[in-house]
C-alpha positions as CSV (number, residue, x, y, z in Angstrom):
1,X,-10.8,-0.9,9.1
2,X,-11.8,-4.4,9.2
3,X,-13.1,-6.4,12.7
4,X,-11.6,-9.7,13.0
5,X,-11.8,-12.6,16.1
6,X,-8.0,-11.9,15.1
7,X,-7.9,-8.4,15.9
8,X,-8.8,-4.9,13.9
9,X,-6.5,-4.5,10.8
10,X,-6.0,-1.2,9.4
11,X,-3.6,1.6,8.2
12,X,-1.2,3.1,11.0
13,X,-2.0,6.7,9.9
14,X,-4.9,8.5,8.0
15,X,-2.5,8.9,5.0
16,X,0.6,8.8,3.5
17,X,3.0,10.7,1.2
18,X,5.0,9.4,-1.3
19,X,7.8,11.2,-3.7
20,X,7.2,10.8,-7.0
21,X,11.0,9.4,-7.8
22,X,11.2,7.0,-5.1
23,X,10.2,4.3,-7.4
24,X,7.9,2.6,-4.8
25,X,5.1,3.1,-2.4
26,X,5.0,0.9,0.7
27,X,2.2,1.5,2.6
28,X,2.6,-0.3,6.0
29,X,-0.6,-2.4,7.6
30,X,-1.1,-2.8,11.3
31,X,-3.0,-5.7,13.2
32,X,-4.1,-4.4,16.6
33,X,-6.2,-5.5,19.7
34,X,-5.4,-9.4,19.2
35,X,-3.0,-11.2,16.7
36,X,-3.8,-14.7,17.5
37,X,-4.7,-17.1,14.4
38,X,-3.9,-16.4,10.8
39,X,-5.9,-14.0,9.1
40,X,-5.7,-11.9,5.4
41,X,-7.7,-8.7,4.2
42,X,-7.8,-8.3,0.5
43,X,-6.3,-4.6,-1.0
44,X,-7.1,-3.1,-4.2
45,X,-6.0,0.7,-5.5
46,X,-8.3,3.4,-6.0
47,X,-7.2,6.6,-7.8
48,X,-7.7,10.0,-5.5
49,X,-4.8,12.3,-6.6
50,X,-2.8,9.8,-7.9
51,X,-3.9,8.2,-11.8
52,X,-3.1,4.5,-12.4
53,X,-1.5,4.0,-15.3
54,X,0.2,7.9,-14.9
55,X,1.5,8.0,-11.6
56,X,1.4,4.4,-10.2
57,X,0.4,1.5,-11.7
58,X,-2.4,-0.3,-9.4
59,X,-3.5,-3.4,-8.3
60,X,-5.4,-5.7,-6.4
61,X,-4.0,-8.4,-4.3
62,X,-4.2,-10.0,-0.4
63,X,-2.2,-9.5,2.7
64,X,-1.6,-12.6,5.1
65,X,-0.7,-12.1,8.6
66,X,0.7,-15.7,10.3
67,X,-0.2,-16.2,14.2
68,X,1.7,-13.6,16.6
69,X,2.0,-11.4,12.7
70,X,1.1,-7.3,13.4
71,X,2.8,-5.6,10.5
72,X,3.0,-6.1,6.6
73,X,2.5,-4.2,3.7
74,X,1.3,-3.1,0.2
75,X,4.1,-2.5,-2.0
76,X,2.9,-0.2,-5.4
77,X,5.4,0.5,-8.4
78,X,5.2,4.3,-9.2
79,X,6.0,5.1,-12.9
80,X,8.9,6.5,-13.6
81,X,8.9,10.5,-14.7
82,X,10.8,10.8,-17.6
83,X,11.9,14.2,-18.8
84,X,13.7,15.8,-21.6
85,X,16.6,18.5,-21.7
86,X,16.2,21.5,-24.0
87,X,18.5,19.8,-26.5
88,X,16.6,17.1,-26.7
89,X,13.5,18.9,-28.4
């Protein structure tokens, strides 16, 4: 959670579940307690239980929120599973 003059910007919920065919992740951002002003929080990926490169591939980038902005997000491309049939062995 980071502590702005432009309010306290953070994740809605502790954490967040994601199917592993959905093809993306969006993981929502909230700006509470003030929204006045512009403001941006740099993001970056860190692997936990899922493996960059394997499951999603990660990144690094920044979120801008304009004047009156509370909500925004992260938006990660999970690799697509690929899987073979019997006959294709």
């Amino acid at each position: 959670m980071i502590v702005t003059e432009a309010g306290i910007i953070g994740f809605p919920k502790p954490n967040y579940v994601f199917k592993e065919n959905d093809g993306y992740a969006v993981v929502p951002v909230h700006r509470t307690i003030g929204m006045d002003g512009h403001v941006s929080v740099t993001w970056f990926t860190r692997d936990i239980t899922g493996i960059d490169k394997k499951h999603y591939i990660g990144g690094r980038g920044v979120i801008e929120f304009g004047d009156g902005e509370v909500w925004s997000c992260a938006i990660l491309q999970q690799m697509e599973l690929l899987t073979c049939s019997r006959a294709d062995a």
